[in-house]
C-alpha positions as a LaTeX table, in Angstrom:
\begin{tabular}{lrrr}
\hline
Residue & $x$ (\AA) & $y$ (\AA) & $z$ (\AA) \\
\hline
Unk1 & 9.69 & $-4.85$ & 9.21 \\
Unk2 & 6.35 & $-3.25$ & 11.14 \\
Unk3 & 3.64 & $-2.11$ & 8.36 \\
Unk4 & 3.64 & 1.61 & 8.15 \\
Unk5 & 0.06 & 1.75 & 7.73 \\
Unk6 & $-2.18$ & $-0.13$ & 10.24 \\
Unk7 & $-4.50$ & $-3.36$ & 8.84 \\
Unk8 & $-7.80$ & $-1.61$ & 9.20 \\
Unk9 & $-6.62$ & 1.18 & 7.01 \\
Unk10 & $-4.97$ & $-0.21$ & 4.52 \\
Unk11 & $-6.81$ & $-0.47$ & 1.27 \\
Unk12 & $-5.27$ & $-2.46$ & $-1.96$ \\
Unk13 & $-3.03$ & $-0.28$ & $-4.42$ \\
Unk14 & $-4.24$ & 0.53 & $-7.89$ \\
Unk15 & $-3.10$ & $-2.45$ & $-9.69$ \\
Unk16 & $-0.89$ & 0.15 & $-11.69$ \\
Unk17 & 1.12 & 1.23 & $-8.52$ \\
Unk18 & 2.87 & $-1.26$ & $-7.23$ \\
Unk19 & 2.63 & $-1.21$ & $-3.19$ \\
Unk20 & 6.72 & $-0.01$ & $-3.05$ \\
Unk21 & 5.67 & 3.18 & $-5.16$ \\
Unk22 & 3.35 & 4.36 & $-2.49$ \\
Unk23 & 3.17 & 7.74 & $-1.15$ \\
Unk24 & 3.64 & 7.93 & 1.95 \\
Unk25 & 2.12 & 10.42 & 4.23 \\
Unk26 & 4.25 & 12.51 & 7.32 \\
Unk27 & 2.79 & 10.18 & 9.90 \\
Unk28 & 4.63 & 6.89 & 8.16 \\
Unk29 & 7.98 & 9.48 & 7.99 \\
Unk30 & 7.55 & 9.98 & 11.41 \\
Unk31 & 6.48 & 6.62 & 12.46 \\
Unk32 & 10.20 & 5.68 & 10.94 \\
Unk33 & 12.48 & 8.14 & 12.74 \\
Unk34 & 10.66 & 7.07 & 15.99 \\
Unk35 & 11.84 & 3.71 & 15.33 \\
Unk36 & 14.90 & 4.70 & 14.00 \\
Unk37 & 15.91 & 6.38 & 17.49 \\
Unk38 & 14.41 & 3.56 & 19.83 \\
Unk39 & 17.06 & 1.48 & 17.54 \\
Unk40 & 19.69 & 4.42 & 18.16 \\
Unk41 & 19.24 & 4.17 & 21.85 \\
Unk42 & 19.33 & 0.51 & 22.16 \\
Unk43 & 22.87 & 0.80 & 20.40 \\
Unk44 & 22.14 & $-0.95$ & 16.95 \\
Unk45 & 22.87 & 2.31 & 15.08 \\
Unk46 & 25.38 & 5.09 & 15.95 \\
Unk47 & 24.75 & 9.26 & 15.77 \\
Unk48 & 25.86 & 9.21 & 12.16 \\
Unk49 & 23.71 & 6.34 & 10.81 \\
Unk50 & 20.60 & 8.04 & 12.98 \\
Unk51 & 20.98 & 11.22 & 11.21 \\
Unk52 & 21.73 & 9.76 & 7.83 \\
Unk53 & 18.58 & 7.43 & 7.96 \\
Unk54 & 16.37 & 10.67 & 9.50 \\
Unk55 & 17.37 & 12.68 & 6.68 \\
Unk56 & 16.20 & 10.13 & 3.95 \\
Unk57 & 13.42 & 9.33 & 5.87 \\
Unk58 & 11.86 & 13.01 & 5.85 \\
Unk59 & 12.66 & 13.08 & 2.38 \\
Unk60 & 10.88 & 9.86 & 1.38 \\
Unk61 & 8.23 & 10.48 & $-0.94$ \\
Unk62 & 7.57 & 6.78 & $-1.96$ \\
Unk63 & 7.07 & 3.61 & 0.79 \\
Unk64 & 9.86 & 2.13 & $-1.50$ \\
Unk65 & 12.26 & 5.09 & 0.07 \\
Unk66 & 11.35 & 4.02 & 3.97 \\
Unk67 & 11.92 & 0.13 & 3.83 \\
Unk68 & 15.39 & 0.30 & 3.32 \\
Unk69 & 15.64 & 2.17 & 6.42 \\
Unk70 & 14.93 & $-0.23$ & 8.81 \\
Unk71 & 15.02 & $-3.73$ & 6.40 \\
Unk72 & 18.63 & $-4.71$ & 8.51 \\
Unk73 & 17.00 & $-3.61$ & 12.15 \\
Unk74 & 14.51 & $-6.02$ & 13.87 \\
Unk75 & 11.19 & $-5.05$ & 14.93 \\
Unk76 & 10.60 & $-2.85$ & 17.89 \\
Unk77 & 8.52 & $-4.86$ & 20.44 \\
Unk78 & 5.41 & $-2.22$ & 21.58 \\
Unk79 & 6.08 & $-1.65$ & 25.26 \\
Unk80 & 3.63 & $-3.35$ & 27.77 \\
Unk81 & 0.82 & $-1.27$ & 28.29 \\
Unk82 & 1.44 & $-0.18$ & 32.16 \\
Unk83 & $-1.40$ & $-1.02$ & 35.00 \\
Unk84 & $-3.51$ & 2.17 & 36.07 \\
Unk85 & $-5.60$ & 0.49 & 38.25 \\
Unk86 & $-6.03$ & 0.18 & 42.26 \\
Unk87 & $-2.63$ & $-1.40$ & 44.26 \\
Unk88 & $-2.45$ & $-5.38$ & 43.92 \\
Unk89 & $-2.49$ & $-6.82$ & 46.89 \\
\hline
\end{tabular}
């Protein structure tokens, strides 16, 4: 499963909160449904599931309450970054 929170920002937990009991923020409930619907329209998950997983995932509180979400879907490759330049000849 992709990190929710990129490298550079992540800081260690408290060593009294383990890393599943994070909060997590909108952005990393967000960051979840988007996958969750690239996933819906490449046909891994149907309407129902979609909405189902949505719904838990904008009421996640916790990181542990997001990685179940996607734990049985594999990564979303990032799309190729697409060529602004002049024509290639």
């Amino acid at each position: 499963m992709s990190e929710l929170v990129p490298e550079e920002r992540r800081s260690a937990p408290a060593p009294s909160v383990a890393r599943r009991d994070m909060r997590v923020s909108d952005v990393d409930r967000q960051s979840v449904v988007d996958e969750l619907r690239v996933h819906y329209s490449l046909g891994r998950i149907d309407l129902a599931e979609l909405e189902d997983r949505v719904t838990t995932a904008l009421a996640a509180r916790i990181r542990g309450e997001l990685e179940p979400l996607l734990d049985d879907l594999p990564e979303v490759a990032p799309s190729a970054p697409t060529y602004s330049g002049p024509p290639i000849r």
